[in-house]
BADO-58288 format. One record per atom (N, C-alpha, C, O, CB): x, y, z; residue in three letters. Coordinates in steps of 0.1 Angstrom, whole numbers, padded with zeros to 4 digits, always signed. Each point is the difference from the previous one (the first is absolute). Glycine has a CB too. Layout:
% residues N
XYZALA
...
//
This chain:
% residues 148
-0051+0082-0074UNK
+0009-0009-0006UNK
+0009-0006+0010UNK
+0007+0007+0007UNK
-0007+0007-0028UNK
+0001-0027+0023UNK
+0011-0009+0006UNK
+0013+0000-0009UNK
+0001+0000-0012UNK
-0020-0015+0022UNK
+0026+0014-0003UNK
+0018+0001-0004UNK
+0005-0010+0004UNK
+0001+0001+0013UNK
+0003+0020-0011UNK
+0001-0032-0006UNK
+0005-0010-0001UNK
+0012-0001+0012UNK
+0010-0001-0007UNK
-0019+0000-0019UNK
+0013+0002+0038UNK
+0012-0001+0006UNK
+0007-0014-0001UNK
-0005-0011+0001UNK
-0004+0030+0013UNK
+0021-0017-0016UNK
+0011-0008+0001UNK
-0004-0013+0016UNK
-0006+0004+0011UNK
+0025+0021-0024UNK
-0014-0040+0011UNK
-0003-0002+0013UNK
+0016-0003+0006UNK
+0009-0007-0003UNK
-0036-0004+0000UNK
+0025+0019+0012UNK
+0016+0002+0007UNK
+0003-0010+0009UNK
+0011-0004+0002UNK
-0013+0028-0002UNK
-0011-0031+0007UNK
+0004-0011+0014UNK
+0009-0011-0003UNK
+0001-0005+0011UNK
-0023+0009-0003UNK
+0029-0011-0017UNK
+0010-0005-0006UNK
+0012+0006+0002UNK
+0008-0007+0005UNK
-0023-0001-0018UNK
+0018+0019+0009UNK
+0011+0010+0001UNK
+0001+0010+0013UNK
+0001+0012-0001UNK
-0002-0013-0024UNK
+0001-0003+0034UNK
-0001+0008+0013UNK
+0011+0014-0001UNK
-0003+0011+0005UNK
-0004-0036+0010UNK
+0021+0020-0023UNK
+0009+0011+0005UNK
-0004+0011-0008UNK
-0005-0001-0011UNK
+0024-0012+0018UNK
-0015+0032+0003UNK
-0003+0008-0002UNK
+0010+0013+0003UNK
+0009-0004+0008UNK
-0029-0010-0008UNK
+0021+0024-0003UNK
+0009+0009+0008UNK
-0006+0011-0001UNK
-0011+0003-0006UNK
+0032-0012+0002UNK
-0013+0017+0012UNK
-0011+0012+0004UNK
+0012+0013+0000UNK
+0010+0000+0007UNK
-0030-0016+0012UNK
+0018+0028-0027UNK
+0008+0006+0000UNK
-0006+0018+0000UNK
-0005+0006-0009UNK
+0018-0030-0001UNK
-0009+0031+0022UNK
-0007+0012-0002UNK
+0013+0014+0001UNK
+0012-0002+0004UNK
-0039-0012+0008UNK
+0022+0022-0015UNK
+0003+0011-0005UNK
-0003+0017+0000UNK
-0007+0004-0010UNK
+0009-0025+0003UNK
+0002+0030+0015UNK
-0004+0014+0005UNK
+0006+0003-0018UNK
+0012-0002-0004UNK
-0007+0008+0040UNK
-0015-0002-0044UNK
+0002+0009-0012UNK
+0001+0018+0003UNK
-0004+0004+0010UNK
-0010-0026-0022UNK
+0018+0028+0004UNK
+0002+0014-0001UNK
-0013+0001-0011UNK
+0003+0009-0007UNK
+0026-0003+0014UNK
-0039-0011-0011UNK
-0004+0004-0013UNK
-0016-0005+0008UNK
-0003-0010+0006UNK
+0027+0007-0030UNK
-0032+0014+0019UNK
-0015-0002+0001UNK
-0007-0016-0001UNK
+0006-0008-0007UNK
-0005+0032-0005UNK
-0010-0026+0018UNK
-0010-0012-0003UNK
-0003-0001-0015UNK
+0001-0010-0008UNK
-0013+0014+0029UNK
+0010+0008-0021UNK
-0007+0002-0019UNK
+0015-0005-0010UNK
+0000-0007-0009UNK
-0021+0035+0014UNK
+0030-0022+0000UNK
+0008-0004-0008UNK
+0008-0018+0002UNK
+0005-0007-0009UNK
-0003+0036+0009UNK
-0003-0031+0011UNK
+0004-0013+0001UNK
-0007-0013-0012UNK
+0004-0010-0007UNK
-0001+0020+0036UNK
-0015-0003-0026UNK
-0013-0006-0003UNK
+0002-0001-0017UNK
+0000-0011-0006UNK
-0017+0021+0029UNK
+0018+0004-0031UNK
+0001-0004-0011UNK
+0015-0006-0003UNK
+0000-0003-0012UNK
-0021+0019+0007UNK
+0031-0017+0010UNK
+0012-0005-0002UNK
-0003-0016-0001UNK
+0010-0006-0005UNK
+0003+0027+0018UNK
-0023-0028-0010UNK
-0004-0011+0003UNK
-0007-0004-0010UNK
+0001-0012-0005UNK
+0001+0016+0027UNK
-0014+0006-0028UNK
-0006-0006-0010UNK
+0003+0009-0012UNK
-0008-0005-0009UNK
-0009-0007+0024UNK
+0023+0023-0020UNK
+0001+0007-0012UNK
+0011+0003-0003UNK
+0003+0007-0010UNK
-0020-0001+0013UNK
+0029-0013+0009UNK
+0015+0010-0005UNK
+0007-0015+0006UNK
+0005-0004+0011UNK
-0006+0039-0006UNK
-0002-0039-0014UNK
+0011-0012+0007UNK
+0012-0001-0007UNK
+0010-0005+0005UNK
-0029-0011+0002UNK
+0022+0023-0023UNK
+0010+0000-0003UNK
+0013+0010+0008UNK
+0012-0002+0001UNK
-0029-0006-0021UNK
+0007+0020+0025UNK
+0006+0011+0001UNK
+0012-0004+0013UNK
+0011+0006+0001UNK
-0035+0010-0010UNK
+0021-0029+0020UNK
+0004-0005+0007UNK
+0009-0012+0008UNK
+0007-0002+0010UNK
-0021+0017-0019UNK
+0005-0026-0006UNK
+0002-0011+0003UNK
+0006-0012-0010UNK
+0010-0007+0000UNK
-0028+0016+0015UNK
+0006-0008-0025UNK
+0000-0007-0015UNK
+0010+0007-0004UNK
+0003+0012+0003UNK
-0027-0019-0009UNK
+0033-0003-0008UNK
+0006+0004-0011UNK
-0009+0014-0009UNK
-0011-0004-0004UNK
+0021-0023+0005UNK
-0008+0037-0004UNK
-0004+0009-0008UNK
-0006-0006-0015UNK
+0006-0007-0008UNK
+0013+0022+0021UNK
-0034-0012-0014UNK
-0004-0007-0015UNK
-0003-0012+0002UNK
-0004-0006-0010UNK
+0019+0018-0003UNK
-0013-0019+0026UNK
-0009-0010+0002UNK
-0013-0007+0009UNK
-0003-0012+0004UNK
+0022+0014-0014UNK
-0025+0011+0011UNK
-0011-0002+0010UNK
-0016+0003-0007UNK
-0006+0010-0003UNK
+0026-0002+0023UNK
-0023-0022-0020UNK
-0014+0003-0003UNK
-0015-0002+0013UNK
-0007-0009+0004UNK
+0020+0000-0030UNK
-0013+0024+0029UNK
-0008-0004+0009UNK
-0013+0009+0004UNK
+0000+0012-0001UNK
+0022-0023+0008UNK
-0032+0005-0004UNK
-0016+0008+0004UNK
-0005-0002+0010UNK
-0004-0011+0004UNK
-0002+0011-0022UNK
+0006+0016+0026UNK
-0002-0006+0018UNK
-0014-0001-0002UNK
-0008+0009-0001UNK
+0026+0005+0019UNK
-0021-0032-0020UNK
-0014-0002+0002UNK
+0000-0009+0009UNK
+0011-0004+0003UNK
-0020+0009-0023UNK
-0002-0011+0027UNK
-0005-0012+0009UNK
+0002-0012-0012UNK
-0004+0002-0011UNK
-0018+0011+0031UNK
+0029-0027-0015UNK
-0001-0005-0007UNK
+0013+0001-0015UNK
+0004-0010-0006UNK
-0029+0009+0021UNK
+0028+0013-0018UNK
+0004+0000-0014UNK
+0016-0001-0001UNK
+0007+0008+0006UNK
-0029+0007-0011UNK
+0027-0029-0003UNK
+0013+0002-0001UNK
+0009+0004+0001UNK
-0003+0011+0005UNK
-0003-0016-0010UNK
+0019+0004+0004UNK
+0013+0009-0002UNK
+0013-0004-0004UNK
+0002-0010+0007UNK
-0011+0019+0010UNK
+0016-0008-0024UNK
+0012-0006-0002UNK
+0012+0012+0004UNK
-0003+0012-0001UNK
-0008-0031-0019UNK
+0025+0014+0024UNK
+0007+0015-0003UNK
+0013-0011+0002UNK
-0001-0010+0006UNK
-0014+0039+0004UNK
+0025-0024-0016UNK
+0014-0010+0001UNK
+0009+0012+0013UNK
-0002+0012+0001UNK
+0005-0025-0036UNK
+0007+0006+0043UNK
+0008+0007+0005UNK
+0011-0001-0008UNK
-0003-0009-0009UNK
-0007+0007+0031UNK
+0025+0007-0026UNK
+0015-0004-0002UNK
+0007-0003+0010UNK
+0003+0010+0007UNK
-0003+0004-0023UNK
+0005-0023+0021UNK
+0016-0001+0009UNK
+0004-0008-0004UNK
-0007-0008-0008UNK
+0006+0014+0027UNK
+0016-0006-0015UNK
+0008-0006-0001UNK
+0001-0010-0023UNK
+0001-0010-0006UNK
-0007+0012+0045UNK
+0004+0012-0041UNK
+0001-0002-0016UNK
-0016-0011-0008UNK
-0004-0003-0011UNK
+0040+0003+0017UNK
-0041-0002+0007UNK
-0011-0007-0005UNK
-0014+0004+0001UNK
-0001+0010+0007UNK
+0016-0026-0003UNK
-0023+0014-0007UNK
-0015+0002-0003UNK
-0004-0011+0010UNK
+0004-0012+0002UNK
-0006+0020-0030UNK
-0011+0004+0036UNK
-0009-0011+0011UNK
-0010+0003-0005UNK
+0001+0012+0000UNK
+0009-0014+0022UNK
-0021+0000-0027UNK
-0009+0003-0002UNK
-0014-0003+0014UNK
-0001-0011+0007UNK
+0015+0009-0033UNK
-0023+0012+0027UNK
-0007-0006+0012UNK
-0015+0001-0003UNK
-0003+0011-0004UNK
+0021-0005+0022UNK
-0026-0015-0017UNK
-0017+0001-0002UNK
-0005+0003+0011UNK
+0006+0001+0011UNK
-0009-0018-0026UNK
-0012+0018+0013UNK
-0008-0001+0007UNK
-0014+0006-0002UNK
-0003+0001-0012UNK
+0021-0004+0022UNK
-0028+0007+0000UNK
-0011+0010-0001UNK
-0001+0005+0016UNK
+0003-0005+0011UNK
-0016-0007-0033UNK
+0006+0024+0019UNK
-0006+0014+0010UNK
-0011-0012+0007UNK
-0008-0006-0008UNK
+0009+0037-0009UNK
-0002-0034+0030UNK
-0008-0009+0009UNK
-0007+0012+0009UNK
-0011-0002+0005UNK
+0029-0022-0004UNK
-0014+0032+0001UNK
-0010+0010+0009UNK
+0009+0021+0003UNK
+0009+0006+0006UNK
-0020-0038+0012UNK
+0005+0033-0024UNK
+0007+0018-0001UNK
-0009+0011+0008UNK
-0011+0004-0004UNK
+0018-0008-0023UNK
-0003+0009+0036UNK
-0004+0011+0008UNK
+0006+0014-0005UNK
+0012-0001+0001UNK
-0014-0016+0018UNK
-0001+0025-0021UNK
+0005+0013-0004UNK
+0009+0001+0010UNK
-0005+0000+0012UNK
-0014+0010-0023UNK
+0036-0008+0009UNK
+0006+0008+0012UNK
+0000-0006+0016UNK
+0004+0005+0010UNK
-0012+0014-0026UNK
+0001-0034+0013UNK
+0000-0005+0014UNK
+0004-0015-0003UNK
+0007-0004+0009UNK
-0026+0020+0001UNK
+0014-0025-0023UNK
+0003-0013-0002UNK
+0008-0005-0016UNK
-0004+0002-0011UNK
-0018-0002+0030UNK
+0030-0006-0017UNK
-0001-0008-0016UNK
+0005-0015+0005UNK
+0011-0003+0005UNK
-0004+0027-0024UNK
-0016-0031+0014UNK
+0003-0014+0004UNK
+0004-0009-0016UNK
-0009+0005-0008UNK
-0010-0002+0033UNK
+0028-0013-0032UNK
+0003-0003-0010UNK
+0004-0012-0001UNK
+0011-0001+0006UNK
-0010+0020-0009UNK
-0006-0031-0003UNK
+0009-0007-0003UNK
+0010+0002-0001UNK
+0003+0011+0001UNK
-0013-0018-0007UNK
+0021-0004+0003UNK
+0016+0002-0002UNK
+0004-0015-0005UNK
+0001-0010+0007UNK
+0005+0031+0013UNK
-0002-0016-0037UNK
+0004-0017+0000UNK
+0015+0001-0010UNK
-0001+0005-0011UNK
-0029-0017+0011UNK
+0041+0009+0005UNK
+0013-0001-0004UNK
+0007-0013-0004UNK
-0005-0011+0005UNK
+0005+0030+0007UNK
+0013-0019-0022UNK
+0001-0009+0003UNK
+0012-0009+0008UNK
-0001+0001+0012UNK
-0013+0007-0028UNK
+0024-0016+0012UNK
+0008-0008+0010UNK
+0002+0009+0010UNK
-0005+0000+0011UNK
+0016-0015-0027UNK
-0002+0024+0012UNK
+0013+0011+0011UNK
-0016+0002+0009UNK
+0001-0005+0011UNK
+0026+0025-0030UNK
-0039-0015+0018UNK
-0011+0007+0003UNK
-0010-0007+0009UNK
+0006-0007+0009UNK
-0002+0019-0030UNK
-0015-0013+0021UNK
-0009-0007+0003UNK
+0000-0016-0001UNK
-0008-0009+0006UNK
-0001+0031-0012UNK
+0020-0024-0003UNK
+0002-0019-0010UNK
-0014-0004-0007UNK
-0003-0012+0001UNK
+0021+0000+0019UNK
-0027+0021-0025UNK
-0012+0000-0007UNK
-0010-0001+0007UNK
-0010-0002-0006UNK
+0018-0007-0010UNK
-0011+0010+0032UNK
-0008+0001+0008UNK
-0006+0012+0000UNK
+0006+0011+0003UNK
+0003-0027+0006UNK
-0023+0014-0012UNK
-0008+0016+0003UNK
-0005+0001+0016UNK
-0007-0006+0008UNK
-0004+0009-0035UNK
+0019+0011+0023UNK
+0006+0001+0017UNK
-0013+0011+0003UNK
-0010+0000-0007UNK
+0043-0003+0009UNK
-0032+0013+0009UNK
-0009+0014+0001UNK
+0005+0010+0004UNK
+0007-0002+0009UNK
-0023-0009-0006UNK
+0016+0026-0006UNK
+0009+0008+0008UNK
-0008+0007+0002UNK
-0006+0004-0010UNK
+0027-0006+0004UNK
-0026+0008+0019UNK
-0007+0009+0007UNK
+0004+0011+0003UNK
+0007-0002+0010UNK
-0015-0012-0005UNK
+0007+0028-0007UNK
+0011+0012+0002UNK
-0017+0011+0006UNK
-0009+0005-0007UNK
+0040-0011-0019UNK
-0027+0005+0042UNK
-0010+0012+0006UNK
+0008+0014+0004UNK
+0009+0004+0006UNK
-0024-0024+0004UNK
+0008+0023-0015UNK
+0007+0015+0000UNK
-0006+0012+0007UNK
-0010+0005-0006UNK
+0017-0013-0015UNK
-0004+0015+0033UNK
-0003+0010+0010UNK
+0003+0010+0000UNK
+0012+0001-0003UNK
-0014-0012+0012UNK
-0002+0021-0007UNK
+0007+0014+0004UNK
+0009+0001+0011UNK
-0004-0003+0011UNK
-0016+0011-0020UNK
+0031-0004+0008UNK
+0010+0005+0010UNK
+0002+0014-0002UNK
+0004+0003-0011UNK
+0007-0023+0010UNK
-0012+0029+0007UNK
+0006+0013+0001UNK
-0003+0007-0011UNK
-0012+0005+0000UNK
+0028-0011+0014UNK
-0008+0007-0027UNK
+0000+0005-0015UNK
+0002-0008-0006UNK
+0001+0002-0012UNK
+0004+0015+0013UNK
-0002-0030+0003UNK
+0001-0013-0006UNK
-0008-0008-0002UNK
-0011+0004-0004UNK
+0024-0002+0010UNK
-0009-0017-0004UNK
-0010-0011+0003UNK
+0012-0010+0006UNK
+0012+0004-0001UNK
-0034-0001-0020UNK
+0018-0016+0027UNK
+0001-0008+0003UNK
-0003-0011-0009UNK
-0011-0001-0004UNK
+0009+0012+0023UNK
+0013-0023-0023UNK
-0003-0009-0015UNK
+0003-0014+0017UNK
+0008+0000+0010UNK
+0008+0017-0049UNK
-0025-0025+0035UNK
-0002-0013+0006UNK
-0004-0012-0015UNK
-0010+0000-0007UNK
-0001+0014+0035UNK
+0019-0021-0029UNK
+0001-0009-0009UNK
+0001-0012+0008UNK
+0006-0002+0010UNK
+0004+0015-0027UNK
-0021-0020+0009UNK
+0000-0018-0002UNK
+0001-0009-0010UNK
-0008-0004-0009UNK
-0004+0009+0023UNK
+0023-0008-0011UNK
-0002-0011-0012UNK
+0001-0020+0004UNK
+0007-0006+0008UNK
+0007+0030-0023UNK
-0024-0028+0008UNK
-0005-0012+0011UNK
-0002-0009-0013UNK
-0004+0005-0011UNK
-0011+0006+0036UNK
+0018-0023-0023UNK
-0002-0010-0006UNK
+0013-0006-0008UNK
+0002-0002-0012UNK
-0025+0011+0012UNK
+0030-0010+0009UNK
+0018-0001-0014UNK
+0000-0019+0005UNK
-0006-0007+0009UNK
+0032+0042-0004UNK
-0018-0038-0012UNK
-0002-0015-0004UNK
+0013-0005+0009UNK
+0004-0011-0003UNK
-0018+0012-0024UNK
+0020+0005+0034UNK
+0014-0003+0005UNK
+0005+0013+0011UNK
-0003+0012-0002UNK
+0009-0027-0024UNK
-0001+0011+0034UNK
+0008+0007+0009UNK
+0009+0009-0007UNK
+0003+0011+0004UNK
-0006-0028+0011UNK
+0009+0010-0025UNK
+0015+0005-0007UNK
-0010+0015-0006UNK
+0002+0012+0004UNK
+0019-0041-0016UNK
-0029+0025+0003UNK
-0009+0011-0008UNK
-0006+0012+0011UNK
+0001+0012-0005UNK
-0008-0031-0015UNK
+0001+0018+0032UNK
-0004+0002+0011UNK
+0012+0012+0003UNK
-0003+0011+0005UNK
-0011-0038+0001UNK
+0027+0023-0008UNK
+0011+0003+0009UNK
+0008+0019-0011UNK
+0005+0011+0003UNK
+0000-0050+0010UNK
-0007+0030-0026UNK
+0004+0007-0008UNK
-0008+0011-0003UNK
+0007+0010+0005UNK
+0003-0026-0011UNK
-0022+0020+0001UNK
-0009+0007+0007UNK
-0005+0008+0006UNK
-0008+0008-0004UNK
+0010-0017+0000UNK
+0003+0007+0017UNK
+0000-0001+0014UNK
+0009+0021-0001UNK
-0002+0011+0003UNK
+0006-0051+0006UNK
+0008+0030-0018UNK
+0018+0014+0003UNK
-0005+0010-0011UNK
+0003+0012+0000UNK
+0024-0029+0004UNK
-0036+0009-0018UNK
-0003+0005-0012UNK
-0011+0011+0003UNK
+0001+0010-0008UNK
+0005-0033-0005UNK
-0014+0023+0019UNK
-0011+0009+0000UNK
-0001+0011+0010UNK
-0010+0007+0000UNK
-0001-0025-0008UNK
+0028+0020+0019UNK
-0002+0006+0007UNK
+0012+0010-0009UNK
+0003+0011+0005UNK
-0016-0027+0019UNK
+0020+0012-0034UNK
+0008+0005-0009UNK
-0007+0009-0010UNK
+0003+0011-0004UNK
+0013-0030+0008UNK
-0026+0011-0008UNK
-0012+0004-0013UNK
-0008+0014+0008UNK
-0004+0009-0007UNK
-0001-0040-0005UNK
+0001+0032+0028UNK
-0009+0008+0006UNK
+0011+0014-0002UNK
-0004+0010-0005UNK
-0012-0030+0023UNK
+0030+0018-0012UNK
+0008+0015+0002UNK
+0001+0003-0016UNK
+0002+0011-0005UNK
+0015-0016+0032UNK
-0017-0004-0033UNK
+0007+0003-0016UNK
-0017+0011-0004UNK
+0000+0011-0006UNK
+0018-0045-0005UNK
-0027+0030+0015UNK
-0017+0009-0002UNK
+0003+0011+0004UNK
+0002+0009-0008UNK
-0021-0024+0013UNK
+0023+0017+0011UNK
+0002+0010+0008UNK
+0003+0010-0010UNK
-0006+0008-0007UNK
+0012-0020+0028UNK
+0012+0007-0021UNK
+0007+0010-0011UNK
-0007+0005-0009UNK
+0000+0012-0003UNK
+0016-0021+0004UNK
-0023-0004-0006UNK
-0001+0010-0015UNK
-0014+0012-0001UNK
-0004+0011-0004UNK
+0016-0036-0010UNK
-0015+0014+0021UNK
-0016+0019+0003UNK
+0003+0009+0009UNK
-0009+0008+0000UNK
-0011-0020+0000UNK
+0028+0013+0007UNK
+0003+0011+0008UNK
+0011+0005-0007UNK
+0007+0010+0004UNK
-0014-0018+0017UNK
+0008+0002-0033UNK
+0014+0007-0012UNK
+0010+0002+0002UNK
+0006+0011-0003UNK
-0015-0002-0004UNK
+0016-0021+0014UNK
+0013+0000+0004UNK
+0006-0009-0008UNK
+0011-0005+0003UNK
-0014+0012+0019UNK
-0007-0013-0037UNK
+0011-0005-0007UNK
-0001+0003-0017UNK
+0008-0004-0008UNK
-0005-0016+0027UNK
//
């Protein structure tokens, strides 16, 4: 089966954000595709199936408001890959389907989290992002190593 990828060469900006975790591959891994509430999403709003190809929706809360974010599973490695669309709106992506690539290694009793996210429609979005996902990575840490 072919999987449709996003074409990014239009949207060059990207950021790159990595991360020494305390928590297994295996666990990183399903934090990514089966626990995204437990971490990330608003509670009660994540509909999601770690398939190739297969949608997702899940809303975040800040700042008193509802973000809601789309997308689909573009390529899943057990414990080594999850690659995903990412499509938000204004504050977010500004409706551009973007891609976020999250490779994931073994460190010690850990892993190592390397995130990409590529295709943002603006520098400003590029920038925000940028502070957002290295906030979103320690906020994982915590919470699977159960420090929240």
């Amino acid at each position: 089966m072919t999987i449709a990828q996003p074409d990014l060469s239009p949207r060059p900006a990207h950021c790159v954000v990595e991360r020494e975790m305390s928590s297994s591959p295996h666990a990183v891994f399903l934090a990514w595709t089966e626990q995204f509430d437990r971490w990330f999403a608003a509670p009660g709003t994540v509909l999601m199936k770690p398939e190739v190809d297969a949608p997702f929706f899940f809303e975040t809360h800040y700042d008193n408001r509802r973000h809601p974010h789309y997308g689909r599973f573009l390529r899943l490695e057990a414990d080594r890959l999850v690659e995903l669309t990412w499509l938000t709106g204004a504050d977010g992506t500004e409706g551009a389907e973007t891609v976020v690539t999250v490779e994931i290694s073994p460190k010690g009793s850990g892993a190592t989290v390397r995130l990409v996210h590529a295709g943002f429609p603006s520098q400003e979005a590029m920038k925000r992002h940028d502070k957002a996902w290295a906030d979103v990575l320690a906020n994982q840490d915590k919470v699977l190593s159960g420090g929240a």
